[in-house]
N, C-alpha and C positions, 0 to 999 in steps of 0.2 A: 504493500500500500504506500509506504514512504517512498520504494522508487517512481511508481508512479506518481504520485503526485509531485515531484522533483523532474519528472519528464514534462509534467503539466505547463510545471513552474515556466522550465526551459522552452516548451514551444511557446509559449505565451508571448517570451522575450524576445525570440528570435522569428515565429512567422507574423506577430504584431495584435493590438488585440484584435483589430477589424476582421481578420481573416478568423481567428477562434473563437470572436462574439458569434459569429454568422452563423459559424458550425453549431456551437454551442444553442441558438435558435433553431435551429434543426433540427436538434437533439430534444428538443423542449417539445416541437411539433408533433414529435413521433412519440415521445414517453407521456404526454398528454393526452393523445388520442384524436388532438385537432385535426389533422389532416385526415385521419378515417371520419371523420364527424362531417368535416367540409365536402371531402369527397367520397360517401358512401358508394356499394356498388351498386347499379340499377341493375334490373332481370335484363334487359337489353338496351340496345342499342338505341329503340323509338323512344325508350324514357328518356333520352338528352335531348329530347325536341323543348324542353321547359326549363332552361339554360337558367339556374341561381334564381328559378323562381319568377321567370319572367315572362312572354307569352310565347304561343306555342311557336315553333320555328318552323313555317310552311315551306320558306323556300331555302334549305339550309346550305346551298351552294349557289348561289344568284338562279335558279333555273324554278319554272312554277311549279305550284305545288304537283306530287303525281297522286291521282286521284285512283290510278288501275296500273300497277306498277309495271305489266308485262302487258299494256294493251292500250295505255295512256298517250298523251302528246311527247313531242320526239323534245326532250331536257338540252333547251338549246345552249343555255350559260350555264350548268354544274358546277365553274370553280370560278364565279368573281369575274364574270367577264372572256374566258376562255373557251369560244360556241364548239357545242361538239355538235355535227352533223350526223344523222345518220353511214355506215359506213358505204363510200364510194357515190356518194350522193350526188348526184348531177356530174359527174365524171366517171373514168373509165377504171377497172381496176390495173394495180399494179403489174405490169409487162405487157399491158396493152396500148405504151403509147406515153402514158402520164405516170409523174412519180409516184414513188408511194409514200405512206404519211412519213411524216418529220416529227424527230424528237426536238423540244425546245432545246436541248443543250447542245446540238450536233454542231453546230460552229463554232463550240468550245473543245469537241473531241473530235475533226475530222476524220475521217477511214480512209486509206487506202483499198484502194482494191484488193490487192492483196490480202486487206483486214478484212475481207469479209466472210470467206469460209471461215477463218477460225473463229470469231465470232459466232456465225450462226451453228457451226459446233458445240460449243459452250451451251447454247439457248437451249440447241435441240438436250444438251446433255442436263439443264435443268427441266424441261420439261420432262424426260424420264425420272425425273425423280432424287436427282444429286446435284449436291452444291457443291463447289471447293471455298470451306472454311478459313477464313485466314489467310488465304489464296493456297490451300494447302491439297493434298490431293482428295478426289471425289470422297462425298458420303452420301449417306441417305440424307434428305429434308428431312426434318424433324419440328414441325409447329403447334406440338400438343404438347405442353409441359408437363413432366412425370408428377404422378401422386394428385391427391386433392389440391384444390384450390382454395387459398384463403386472402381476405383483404391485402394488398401489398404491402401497405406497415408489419404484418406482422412478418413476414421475411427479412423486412429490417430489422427488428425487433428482434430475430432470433428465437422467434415463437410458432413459425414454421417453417419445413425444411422441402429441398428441391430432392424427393428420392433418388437414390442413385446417381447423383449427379453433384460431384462438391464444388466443381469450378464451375458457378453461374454464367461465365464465359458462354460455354456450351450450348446452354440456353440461350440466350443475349442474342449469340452471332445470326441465325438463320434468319430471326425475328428483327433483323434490323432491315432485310427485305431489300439487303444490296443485289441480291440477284434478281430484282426486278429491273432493275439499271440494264441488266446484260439482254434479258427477255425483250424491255422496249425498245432498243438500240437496235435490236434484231431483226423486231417488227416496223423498224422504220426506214431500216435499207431493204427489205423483203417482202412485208405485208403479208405474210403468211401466219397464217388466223391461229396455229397450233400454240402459240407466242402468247396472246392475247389469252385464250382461253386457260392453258396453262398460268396467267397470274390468276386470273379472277377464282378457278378453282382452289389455287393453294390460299387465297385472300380470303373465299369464304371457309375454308378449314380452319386459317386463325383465328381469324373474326369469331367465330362459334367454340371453339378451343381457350380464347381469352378474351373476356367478356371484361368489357371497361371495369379498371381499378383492380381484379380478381389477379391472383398468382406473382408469379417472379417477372413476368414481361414488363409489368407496370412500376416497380420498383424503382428504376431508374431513370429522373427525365430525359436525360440523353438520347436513351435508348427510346424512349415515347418521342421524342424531336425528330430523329434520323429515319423513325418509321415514318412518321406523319409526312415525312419530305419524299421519302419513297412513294409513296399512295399518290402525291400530288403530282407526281412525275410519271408516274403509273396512268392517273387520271388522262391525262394530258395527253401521251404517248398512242393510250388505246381508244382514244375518243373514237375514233371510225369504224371500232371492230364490229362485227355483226354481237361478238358479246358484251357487247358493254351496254348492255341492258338499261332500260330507264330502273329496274332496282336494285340492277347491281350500282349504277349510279347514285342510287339513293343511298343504296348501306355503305357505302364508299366517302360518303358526306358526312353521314352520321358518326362514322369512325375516328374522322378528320376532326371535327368538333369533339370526340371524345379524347382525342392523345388530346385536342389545342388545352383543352379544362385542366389538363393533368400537370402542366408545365409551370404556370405560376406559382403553385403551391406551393413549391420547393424549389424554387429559385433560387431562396436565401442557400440552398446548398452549394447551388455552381457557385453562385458569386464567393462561398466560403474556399471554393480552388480554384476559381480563379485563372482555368483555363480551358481544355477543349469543352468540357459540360458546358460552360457559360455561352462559349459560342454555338454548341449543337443546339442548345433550349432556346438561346435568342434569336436563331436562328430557324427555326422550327416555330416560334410565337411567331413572327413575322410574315413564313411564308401562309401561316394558316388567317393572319389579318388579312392578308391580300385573297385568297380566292377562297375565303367563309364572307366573303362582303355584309351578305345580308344577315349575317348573326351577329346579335345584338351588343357579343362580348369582341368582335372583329374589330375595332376599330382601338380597343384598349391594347389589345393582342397585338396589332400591327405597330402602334406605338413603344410599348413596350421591349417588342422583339427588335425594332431597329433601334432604339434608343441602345437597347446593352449591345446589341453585334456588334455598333459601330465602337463603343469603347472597350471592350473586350479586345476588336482588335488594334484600334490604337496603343491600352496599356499592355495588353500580350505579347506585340511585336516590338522591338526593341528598333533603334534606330539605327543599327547596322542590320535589321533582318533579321535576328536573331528570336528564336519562340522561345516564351517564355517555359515549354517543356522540357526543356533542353532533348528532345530525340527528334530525331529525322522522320520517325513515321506518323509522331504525334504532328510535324509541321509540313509533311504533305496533305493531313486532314484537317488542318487550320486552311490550306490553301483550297481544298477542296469546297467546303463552306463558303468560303468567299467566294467562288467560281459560281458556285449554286445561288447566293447572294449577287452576284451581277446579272449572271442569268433570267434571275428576277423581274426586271427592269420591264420588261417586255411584256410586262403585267398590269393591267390597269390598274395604276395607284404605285406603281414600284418605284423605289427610289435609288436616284445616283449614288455612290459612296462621296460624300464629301470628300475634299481634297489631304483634309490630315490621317484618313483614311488609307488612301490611293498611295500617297505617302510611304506607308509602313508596308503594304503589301506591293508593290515594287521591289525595296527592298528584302523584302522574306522571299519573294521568287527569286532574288537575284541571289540572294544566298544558298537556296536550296540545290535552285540550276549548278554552283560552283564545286558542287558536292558530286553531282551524276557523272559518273565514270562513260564517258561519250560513246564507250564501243557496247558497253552492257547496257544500260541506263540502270547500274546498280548502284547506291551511296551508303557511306559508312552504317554499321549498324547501330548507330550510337544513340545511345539512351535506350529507354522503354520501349519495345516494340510488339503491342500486346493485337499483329494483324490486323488493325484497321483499314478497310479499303472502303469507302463507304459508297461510292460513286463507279462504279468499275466500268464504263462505257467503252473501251477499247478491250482486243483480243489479249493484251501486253501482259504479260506475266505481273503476279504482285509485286517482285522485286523490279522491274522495270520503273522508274519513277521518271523518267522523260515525259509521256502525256500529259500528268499533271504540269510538273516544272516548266513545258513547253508552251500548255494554255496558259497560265499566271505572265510567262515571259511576255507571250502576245496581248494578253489582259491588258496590263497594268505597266510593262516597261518597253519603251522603245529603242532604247540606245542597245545596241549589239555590240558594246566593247568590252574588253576583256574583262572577266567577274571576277571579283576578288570576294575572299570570306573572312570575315575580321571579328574580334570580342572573342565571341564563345570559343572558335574554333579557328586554327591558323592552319593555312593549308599553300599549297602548292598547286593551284588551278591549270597550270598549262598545259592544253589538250594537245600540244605538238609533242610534251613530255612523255617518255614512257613509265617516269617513277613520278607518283603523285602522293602524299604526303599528307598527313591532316594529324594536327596532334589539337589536343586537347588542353583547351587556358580560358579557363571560365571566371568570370567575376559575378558570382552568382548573386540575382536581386530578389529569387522567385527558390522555390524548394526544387532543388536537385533531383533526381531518378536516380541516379547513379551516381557513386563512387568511383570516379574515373579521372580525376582532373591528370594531367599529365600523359595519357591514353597514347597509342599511336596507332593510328590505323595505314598502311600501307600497301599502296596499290603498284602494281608494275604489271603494261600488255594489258589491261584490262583485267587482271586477277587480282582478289584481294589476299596480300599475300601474307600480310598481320591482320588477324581480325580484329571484331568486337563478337563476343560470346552473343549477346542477344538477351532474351529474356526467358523465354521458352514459358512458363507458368505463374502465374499470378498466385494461384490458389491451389496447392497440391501438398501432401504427405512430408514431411522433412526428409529431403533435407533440398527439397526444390520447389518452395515456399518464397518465391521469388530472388533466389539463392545468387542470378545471374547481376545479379547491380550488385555483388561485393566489387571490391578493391582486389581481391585474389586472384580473378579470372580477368581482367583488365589488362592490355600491354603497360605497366607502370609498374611502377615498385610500391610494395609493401613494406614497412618498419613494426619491426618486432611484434608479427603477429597481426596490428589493428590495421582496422577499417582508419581509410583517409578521415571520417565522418562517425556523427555518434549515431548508429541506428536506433531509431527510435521505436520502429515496426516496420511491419512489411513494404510501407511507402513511404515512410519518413526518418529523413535525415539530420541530426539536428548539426550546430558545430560546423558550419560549412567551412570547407578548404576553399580558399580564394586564390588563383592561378595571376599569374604575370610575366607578360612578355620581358626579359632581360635585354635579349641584342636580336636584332636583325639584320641578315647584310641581303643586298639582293647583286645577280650579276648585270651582265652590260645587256642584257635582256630583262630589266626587269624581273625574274626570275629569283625567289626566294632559294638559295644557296645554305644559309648557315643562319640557326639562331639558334636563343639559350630562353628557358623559362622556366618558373619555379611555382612551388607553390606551399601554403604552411596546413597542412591536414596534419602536419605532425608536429603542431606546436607546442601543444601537452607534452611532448617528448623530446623539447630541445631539439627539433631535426627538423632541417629545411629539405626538400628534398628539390635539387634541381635537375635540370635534364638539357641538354645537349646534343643537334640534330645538323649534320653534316652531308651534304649531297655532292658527288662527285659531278664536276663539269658532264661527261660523259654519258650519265645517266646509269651509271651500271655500279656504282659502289654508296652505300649508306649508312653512314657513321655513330653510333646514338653513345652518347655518353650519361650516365646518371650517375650523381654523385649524394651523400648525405653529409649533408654541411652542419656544423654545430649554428645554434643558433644566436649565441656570444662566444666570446672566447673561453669564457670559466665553463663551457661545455665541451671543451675539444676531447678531453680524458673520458667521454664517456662512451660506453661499447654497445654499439649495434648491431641487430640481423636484419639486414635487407633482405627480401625476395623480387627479382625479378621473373616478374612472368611475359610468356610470348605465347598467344594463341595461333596456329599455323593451321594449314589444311591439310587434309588427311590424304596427303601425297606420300607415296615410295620413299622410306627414310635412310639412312645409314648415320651413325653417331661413330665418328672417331674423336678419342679425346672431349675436347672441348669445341669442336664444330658439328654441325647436322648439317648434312645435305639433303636435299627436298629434290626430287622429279618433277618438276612441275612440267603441263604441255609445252612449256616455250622453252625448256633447258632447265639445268640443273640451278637453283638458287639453293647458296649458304650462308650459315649462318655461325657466325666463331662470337665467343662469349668471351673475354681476358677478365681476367681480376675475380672469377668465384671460387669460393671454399668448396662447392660440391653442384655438379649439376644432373638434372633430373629430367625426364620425359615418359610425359603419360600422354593416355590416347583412352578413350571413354571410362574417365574413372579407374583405371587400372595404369600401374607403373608398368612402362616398358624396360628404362633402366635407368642406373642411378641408386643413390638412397632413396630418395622418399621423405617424407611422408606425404602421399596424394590423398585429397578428397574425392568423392564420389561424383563430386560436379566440376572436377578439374578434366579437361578434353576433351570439352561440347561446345559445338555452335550451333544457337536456332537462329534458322534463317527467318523462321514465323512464328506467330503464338502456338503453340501446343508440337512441336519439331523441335526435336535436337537431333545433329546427326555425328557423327565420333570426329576431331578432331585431334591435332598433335598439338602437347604444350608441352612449352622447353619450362623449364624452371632454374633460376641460377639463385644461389644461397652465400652470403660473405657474411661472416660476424667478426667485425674489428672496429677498434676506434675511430672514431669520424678525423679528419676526411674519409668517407669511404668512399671507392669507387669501380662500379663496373660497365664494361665498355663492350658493346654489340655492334659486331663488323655485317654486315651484309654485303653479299657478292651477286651480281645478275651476271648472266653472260652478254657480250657488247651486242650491241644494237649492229645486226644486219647476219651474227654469228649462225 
């Protein structure tokens, strides 16, 4: 009880009270019972035609009322102004001549021709009945949540449980209803009806499976925001199908209006973190002000939702571009929101981003873009990456981040000169380069994900040759309990044991290590060549820990030096263990001495370690050779949420008095070998 409340103490201090008042109001909400009280569950869907008690909602997506739902007049405005026609109504159908329909965001994810079997691959592979999770390989759809269902608070509460299923993840993901994205993108280069019928089936399986406010679906507004935006895209996408019914239009309205209710309630939660949540719910309020026109809470809804997106993303994004997540997957889905937020526009009543807006997101594309390795469109794994795709409109694999980074580019920046990455993260952008370089110097304003200041990730030929471990589970058995945001599995160094950071729990970090640039030189190319940077996660322990990153003119040799500097001089006498660790890939290996060589497809890359007491290498939790001691989640990387796949990690070990230092040679073979 003491340490807790000394944890209290501490985040109190350090994430400020605003952010723990918030929470702490949430907490009020939920052990109060206010929000089951506010938002009881109705028997269906038609109970939300009497919105807080106000009169009945006839027309709950601007279209008249329907009086005979499968025999009624054709619902010519459903969402605000968006007429849906009968399908092929006064024109020809698809390959007779005239297109076929259009998705509203198709000018933000243009296809290739090319793009379009795989794609309609994909489509046809969800309508048979599998999604790829996480962007991970097929599974069954699954849109019935296990066990009974009870009010959502009590899942928060801890008063009901998701049978058989511990990671809520599991749940969460199909119900976000990103494979509707792939379905209507489908139906919009093809017009083939299997598309269309295939959502509205699986739509009314939810819909009847999760009945407003009832189960784990509704638990999270996020996850109520992301749907609701789905449905709206959905709406829009299938207007011309022969099944989009005037009641499936109707129950398609109703539902809209059911997540829009669920959003405010718990608002106060996003705004307590203060990052993607805040943007998915404002985001999500907003687009349901715009095409719920005629419902009576629509105009508070729309207010509300752009009021917070638009500062969410001004105080989120940093003025070098930087997301306040500190991960690469959380700030392709900041950029995504935003893309669906412009998209917007073209909506009666949508609004421009204001200019200090336009601003931030410029810069966050321009950052992200600097990250995409040009030959993969793959980018470091850095921070959290618990698979979010939320928009998936192209064939492109999840790890591909080009489409996105490409729309935001076209969005929002016009100048095409060379992108540099600055604050969070120092990197080495030039795509003429074959060694690209990204080390980790954060000055954190915002809570951390990760334990990694100092990191290096390392690309050469389009491989990534240092990784980042990833995240792989949120919520799992120990000892992978979100195990991948230690300091251990990091390319950095470890002192005596601890984490850079105080953990506080499975997402928080208190104590933050604060990174700084030392020296930079760059060459007669512009071209970042040599810099130094430090940082103090080990200040409790007298140890500075700095690091040292040297690039051969050439391109083929890469010099890392880490040293642990006393932190006065009356600490020089005292004795340290470093641990250097190196995540590698699970390439063909040989260990002589103190070198590995790796096979990699483009030639052999080494690696020589100078200055350790003892060096070690393991490969999924098990030692290959060396002493040891390995952990169970030493030589894994997930590429996605719920994937880990075996991995080589070097581990090098010195215990001497500060100065200590250990020095990592990297060898490529030359460029043209």
């Amino acid at each position: 009880m003491l340490k807790r409340f000394r944890i209290g103490l501490k985040a109190l201090r350090q994430l400020g009270l605003a952010q723990v008042g918030l929470y702490a109001l949430y907490q009020l909400g939920l052990r109060t019972g206010h929000y089951r009280r506010s938002l009881p569950s109705p028997l269906s869907l038609s109970a939300l035609r009497r919105p807080l008690g106000g009169p009945t909602l006839r027309r709950p997506l601007g279209g008249p009322t329907l009086r005979r739902p499968l025999g009624g007049p054709t619902l010519r405005r459903p969402l605000g102004g968006l007429t849906l026609r009968r399908p092929y109504e006064g024109r020809e159908r698809p390959g007779e001549g005239i297109p076929s329909p259009s998705s509203f965001l198709d000018h933000l994810y243009p296809l290739a021709q090319a793009d379009h079997a795989p794609l309609l691959a994909q489509a046809d592979e969800i309508c048979a009945g599998r999604v790829r999770l996480f962007g991970g390989s097929p599974v069954a759809l699954e849109l019935e949540p296990p066990g009974p269902l009870a009010h959502w608070t009590e899942y928060e509460l801890g008063r009901a449980r998701t049978d058989g299923q511990a990671d809520i993840k599991f749940i969460w993901e199909p119900a976000r209803f990103s494979w509707a994205f792939t379905l209507g993108h489908a139906y919009a280069i093809s017009g083939k009806e299997d598309y269309a019928q295939s959502f509205w089936r699986y739509t009314e399986t939810f819909l009847q499976a999760n009945p407003p406010y009832q189960g784990p679906n509704w638990t999270s507004g996020q996850e109520v925001a992301l749907r609701l935006m789905a449905f709206i895209y959905a709406n829009r996408t299938f207007s011309s199908s022969s099944h989009s019914t005037p009641q499936r239009i109707q129950l398609l309205s109703e539902a809209i209006a059911a997540h829009a209710r669920r959003i405010p309630l718990t608002l106060v939660y996003a705004r307590s973190q203060n990052n993607n949540h805040l943007l998915s719910e404002a985001a999500g309020l907003y687009s349901a002000g715009l095409v719920l026109a005629d419902h009576p809470l629509a105009p508070g809804w729309r207010s509300q939702g752009w009021s917070w997106f638009n500062r969410a993303l001004q105080s989120q994004i940093a003025a070098d571009g930087t997301y306040v997540q500190h991960s690469a997957n959380y700030h392709r889905l900041m950029l995504q929101l935003a893309l669906w937020g412009a998209a917007l526009n073209e909506l009666p009543g949508g609004l421009p981003f204001p200019p200090a807006t336009i601003q931030r997101l410029s810069a966050a594309a321009r950052w992200l873009s600097a990250l995409v390795d040009p030959e993969t469109g793959q980018v470091p794994n850095l921070g959290a990456n618990d698979g979010a795709y939320i928009m998936p409109l192209t064939p492109a694999p999840f790890s591909d981040f080009r489409p996105v980074a490409g729309a935001a580019m076209k969005q929002w920046t016009v100048d095409s000169g060379q992108l540099a990455v600055s604050g969070q993260q120092s990197a080495i952008p030039n795509p003429k380069s074959q060694i690209r370089c990204f080390l980790r110097t954060a000055r954190f304003t915002s809570r951390p994900s990760h334990a990694d200041q100092l990191h290096l990730d390392l690309w050469w030929h389009g491989l990534n040759v240092a990784l980042d471990a990833g995240t792989y589970l949120y919520n799992a058995p120990p000892p992978w309990e979100n195990a991948l945001a230690s300091t251990a599995v990091h390319n950095t160094v470890m002192v005596d044991g601890q984490e850079q950071m105080a953990r506080a729990g499975r997402f928080l970090w208190l104590d933050w290590a604060q990174a700084q640039m030392v020296t930079r030189e760059n060459d007669s190319r512009g071209q970042i060549r040599h810099w130094v940077a430090r940082h103090d996660g080990y200040r409790r322990l007298r140890v500075i820990h700095q690091r040292s990153l040297d690039i051969a003119a050439g391109d083929d040799r890469v010099m890392v030096v880490d040293e642990l500097l006393p932190a006065s001089p009356a600490d020089t006498d005292r004795v340290h263990t470093a641990r250097l660790h190196w995540l590698l890939p699970d390439w063909p290996w040989t260990l002589q001495g103190n070198c590995l060589s790796l096979a990699s497809p483009h030639g052999e890359v080494r690696l020589e370690i100078t200055g350790a007491g003892s060096l070690s290498l393991a490969r999924a939790g098990e030692l290959l050779a060396g002493p040891g001691p390995i952990t169970p989640v030493t030589g894994w990387y997930s590429p996605t949420y719920s994937q880990k796949v075996p991995a080589l990690a070097l581990v090098a070990v010195l215990t001497s008095q500060m100065p200590l230092t250990l020095t990592s040679h990297w060898q490529f073979p030359p460029s043209g070998a």
